[in-house]
N, C-alpha and C positions, 0 to 999 in steps of 0.2 A: 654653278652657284646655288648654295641651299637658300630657299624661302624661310620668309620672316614665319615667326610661330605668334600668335596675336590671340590676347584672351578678353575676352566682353564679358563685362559682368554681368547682375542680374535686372532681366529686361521686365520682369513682373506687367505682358500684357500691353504692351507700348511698343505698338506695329509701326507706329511712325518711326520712334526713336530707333529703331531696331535700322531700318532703311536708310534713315540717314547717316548713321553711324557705318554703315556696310557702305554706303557713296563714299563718304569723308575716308575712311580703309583703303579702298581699291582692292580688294586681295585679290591677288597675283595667282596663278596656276600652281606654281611651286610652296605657295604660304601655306601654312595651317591655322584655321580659327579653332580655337576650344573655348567657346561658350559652357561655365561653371553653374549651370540651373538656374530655377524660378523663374521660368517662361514665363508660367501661367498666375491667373488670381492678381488681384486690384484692379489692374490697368482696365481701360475701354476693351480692347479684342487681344484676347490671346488667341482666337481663331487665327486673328493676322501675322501673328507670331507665328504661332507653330507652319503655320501656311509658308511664310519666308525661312524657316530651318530647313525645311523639309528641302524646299526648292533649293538651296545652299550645300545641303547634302547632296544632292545628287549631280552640281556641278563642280564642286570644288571640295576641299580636305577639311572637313568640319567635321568637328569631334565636341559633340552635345552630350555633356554629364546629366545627371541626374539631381534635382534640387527637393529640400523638402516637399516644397509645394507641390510641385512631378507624384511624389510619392502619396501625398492625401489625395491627388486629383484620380489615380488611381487606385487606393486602399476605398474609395469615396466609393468608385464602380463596382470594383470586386469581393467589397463584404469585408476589408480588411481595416476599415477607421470607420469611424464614425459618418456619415455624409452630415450631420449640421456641423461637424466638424472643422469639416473644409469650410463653409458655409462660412464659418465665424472667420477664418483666414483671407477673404476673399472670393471664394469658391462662388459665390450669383455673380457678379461679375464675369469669371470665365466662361459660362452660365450663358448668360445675357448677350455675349458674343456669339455665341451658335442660334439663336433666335430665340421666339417665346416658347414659354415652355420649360424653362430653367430645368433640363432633364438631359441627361446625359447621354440618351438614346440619340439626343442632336447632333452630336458630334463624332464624325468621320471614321470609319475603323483604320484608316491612315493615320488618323492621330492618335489612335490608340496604340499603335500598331510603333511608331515612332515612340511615343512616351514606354514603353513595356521594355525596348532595346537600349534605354538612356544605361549607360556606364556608371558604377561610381566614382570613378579617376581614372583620371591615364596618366602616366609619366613619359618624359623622354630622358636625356642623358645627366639634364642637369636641373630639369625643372619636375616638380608636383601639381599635378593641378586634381580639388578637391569642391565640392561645391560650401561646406564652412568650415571643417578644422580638421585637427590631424593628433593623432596619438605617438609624441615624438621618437617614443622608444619602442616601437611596434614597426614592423617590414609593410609598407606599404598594401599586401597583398589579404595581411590578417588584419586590417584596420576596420573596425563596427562600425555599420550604417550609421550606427546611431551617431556617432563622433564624425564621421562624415558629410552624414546631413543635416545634423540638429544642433551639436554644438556652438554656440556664439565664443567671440572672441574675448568674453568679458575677462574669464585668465589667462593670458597670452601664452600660449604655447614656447616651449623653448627650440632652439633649432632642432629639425628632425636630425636622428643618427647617422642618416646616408650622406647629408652634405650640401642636399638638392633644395632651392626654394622651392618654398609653397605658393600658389597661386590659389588664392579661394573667393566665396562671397561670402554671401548671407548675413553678415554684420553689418547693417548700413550705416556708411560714413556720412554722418549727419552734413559733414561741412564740405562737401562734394569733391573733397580726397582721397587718392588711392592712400591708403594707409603703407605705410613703406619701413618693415623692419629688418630689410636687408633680404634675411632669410625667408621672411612672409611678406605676402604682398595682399590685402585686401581689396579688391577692385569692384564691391560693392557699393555705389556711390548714390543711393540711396534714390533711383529710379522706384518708382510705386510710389515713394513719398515724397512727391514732389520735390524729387531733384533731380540728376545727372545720371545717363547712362555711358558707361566709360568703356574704352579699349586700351589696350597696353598690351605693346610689343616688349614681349619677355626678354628680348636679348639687346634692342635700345633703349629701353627704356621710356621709348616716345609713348604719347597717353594722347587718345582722341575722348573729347568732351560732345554730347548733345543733350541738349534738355526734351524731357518727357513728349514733347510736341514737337520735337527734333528740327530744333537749332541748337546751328554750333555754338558749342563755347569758346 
């Protein structure tokens, strides 16, 4: 019997919600999670986040993309954006979870180390998963960062050429719904802004709710 394929949106920092939402799941030995970015920035501890991916990694089939925010947290270290940059995104918060000192030198080279290997998609047979958009008419493989992790969903994409939905974030659904156009599924549900961190099994359709301080919905 194949395991469910289950995708969490963006957890922006919300170790609680991250926890509850993984109780409320149960995943199974045979399931796959694909967590689509923005661990980090806003929330109370993205220490606590990253601390629970990591630990999910190495007991079960979790496949952790790559989120803008991923990407300032480190262009912020390596000389590649700006650090008040990140700063203005949330970055002293993520910050503020590793202790005082709001310095980067605080946190772990595990998490470095994790954040460096994030993907920017995976696919399987019949799904996409991207962490915010997709260039319909382009092969998965040649698709720019930039469209993968910056684009919003403000003009809707048409269905990709291949056939396969998309699974993304980073557009936060203000009204704490998976956005659902068949083809795309947005399951950013606007955890960091005081709303909803979501999951959605790709192939039921079923959708687990917790709010930021993880109660379920």
């Amino acid at each position: 019997m194949s395991g469910r394929i289950i995708a969490i949106g963006d957890i922006h920092g919300h170790a609680k919600a991250l926890a509850a939402l993984i109780e409320l799941v149960r995943p199974r030995q045979n399931d796959m999670l694909v967590t689509v970015g923005d661990y980090v920035d806003r929330g109370p501890d993205t220490k606590g986040v990253l601390d629970q991916l990591i630990e999910l990694q190495r007991r079960s089939r979790l496949i952790p993309l790559m989120g803008n925010h991923e990407e300032m947290m480190l262009g912020a270290r390596e000389g590649r954006s700006d650090f008040a940059f990140w700063m203005k995104f949330g970055g002293d918060a993520a910050l503020d979870s590793y202790g005082p000192g709001k310095a980067t030198s605080n946190i772990p080279r595990e998490h470095w180390e994790f954040l460096r290997g994030l993907p920017l998609y995976y696919e399987t047979d019949k799904h996409f998963f991207a962490h915010a958009n997709y260039a319909p008419n382009q092969p998965w493989s040649q698709q720019s960062a930039q469209v993968l992790l910056w684009l919003d969903l403000g003009d809707l994409p048409v269905r990709h050429y291949s056939g396969k939905t998309a699974i993304v974030g980073h557009t936060p659904q203000k009204d704490g719904k998976v956005l659902d156009l068949g083809y795309l599924k947005c399951i950013d549900t606007s955890c960091g802004h005081s709303g909803l961190l979501t999951a959605l099994d790709v192939t039921t359709g079923r959708i687990w709710q917790v709010t930021e301080d993880g109660r379920e919905v």
